[in-house]
N, C-alpha and C positions, 0 to 999 in steps of 0.2 A: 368856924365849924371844926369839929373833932373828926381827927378822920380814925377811921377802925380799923383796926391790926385784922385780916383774915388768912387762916392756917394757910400755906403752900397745898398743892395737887399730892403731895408727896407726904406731905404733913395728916393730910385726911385719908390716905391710904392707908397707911400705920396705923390710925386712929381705926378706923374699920378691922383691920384686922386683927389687932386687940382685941377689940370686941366680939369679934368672931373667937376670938382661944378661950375669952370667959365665956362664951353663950356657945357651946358645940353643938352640931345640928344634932347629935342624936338626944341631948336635953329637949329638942322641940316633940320626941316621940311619945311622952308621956302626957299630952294632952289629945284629950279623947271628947270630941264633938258630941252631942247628945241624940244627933241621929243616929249613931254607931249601935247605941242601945237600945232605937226603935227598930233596927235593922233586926240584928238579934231576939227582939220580942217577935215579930212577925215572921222568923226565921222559924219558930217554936211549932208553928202551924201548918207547914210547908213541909215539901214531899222531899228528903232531904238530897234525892237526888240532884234536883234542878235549884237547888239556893248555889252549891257553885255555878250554874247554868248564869244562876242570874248575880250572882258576884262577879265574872269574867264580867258580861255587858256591863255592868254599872264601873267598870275598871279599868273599860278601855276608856269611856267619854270623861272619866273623871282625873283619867290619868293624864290623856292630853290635853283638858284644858287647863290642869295644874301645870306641867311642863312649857306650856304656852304660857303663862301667866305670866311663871320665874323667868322662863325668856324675854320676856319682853320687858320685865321690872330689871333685869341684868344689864341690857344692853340698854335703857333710860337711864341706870342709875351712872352707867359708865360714860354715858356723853353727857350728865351733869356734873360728874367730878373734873372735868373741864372747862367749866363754865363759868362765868364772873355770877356774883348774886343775884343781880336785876336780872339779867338773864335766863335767869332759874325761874325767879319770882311770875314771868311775863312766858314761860312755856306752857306750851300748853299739845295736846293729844287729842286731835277730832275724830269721828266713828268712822271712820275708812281707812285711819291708820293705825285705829286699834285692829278694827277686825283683819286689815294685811298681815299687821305682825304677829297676829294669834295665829291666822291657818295657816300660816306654813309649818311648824313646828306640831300642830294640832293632826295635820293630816300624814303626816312621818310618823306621828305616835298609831295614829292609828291604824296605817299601813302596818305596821310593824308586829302589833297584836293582831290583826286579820291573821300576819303568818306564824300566828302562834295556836289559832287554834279558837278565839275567841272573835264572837260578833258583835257590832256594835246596833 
């Protein structure tokens, strides 16, 4: 049996982060979801008071489950670059350790907009 050369923890760091200096986050700003321009359409109708009323709300719950999201794909991706492959292969994520590792970071976020003026 052939055995298979696998990069160093050090070796896929590098690698990651290369790829990070070709792909910079603000490249990911020009993709635009197709709700965006249902928002805007229905925005057309509205008292134009209250669409920021209702951009704040939709801005805290969307904010912190984004921020929860990336937390939680950060701190998985960083105890699998640790990991031998089978190990990877045989992980796995059940619905009480997802939704742990979302609220905490979820309800920070959205403590944090309450003090800004915005409700959720």
């Amino acid at each position: 049996m052939r055995e298979i050369a696998h990069q160093s923890i050090d070796e896929r760091k590098a690698r990651g982060l290369a790829a990070r200096d070709r792909t910079p986050v603000s490249s990911h700003m020009t993709w635009r979801p197709a709700w965006v321009a249902l928002l805007e359409e229905q925005n057309r109708n509205r008292e134009p008071d209250l669409v920021a009323v209702r951009y704040g709300r939709m801005m805290v719950s969307t904010r912190a489950a984004t921020l929860a999201s990336v937390t939680a794909y950060r701190e998985t991706m960083a105890k699998f670059a640790e990991m031998r492959t089978m190990d990877i292969w045989y992980a796995r994520l059940d619905e009480d350790e997802l939704i742990s590792a979302i609220r905490g970071p979820a309800t920070e976020v959205a403590g944090e907009a309450k003090g800004h003026g915005f409700v959720a």
